[in-house]
C-alpha positions in Angstrom: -19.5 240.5 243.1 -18.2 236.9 242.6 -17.4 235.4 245.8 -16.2 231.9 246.4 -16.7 229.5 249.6 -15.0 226.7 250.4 -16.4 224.0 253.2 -15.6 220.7 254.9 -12.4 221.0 256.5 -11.6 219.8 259.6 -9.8 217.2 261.7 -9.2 213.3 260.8 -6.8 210.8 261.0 -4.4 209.2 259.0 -5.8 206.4 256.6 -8.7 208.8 256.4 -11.2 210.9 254.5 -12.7 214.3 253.9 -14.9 215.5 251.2 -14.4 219.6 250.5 -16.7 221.6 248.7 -17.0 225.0 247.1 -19.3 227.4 245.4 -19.1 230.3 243.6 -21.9 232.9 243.9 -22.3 236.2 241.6 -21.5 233.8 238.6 -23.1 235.7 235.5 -20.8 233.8 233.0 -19.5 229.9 232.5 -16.1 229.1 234.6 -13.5 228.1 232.4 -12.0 225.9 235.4 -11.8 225.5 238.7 -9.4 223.8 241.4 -8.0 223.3 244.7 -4.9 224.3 245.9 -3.0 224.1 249.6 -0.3 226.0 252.0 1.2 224.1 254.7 2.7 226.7 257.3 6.2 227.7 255.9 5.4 226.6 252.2 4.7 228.0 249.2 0.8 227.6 248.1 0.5 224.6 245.3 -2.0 223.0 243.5 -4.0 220.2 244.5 -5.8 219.4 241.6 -8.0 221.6 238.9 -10.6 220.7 236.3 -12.1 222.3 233.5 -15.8 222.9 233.4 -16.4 222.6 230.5 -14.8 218.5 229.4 -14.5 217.6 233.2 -10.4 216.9 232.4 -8.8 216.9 235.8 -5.1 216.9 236.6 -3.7 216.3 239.9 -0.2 216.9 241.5 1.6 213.9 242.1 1.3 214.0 245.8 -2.3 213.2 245.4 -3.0 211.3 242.4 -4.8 208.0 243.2 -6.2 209.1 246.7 -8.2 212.4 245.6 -11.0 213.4 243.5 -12.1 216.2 241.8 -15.6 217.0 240.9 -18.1 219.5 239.4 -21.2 220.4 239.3 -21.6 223.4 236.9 -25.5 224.0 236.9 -24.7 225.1 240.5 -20.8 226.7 239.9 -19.4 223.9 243.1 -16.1 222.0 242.7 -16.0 218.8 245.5 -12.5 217.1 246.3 -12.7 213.5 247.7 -9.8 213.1 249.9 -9.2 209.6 250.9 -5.8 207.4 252.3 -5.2 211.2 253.7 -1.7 211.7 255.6 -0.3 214.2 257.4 1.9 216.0 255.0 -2.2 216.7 253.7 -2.5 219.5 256.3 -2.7 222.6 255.1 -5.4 225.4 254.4 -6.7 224.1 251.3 -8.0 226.7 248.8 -10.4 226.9 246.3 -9.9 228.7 242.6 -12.2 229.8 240.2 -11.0 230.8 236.8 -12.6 232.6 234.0 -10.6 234.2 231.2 -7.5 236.1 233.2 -9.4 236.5 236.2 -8.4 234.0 239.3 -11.1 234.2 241.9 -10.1 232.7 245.7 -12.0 231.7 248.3 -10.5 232.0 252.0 -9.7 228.8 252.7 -10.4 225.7 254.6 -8.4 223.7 257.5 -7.4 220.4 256.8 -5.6 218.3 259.9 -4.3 214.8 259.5 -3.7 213.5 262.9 -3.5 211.1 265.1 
């Protein structure tokens, strides 16, 4: 059974930064991709930024480009997102993704605050 856990959420002003990570266990096959995504209270759930395993191409929503980072590490099936110059439209629950073929695989998400 795959399951997927996400880590390093919490609480941190504005200006800034947070490193999440996230692994996928019960991997018996290569991820295509993986990614982050986020749901502010009252909004619809969007994506943060995704990569594919295999090349390491990333792509980022707007919102984000320039301040995060998205990383892999596929010997061990973990995505990272650097956060930095984080504001407070950042909070959310931010989510992580695992894709392989048509199947999506989430993990249960991970409280970001940006606060002062």
């Amino acid at each position: 059974q795959v399951q997927v856990v996400e880590s390093g959420g919490g609480l941190v002003q504005p200006g800034g930064s947070l490193r999440l990570s996230c692994a996928a266990s019960g991997i018996t096959f290569s991820l295509d991709a993986m990614g982050w995504y986020r749901q502010a209270p009252g909004k619809q759930r969007e994506l943060v930024a995704t990569i594919i395993t295999s090349s390491g191409s990333a792509n980022y929503a707007d919102s984000v480009l320039g301040r995060f980072t998205i990383a892999r590490d596929n010997a061990k099936n973990t995505v990272f997102l650097q956060m930095n110059s984080l504001k407070p439209d950042d909070t959310a629950v931010y989510y992580c993704n695992a894709q392989f073929r048509h199947w999506d695989y989430w993990g249960q998400g991970t409280q970001v605050t940006v606060s002062s």
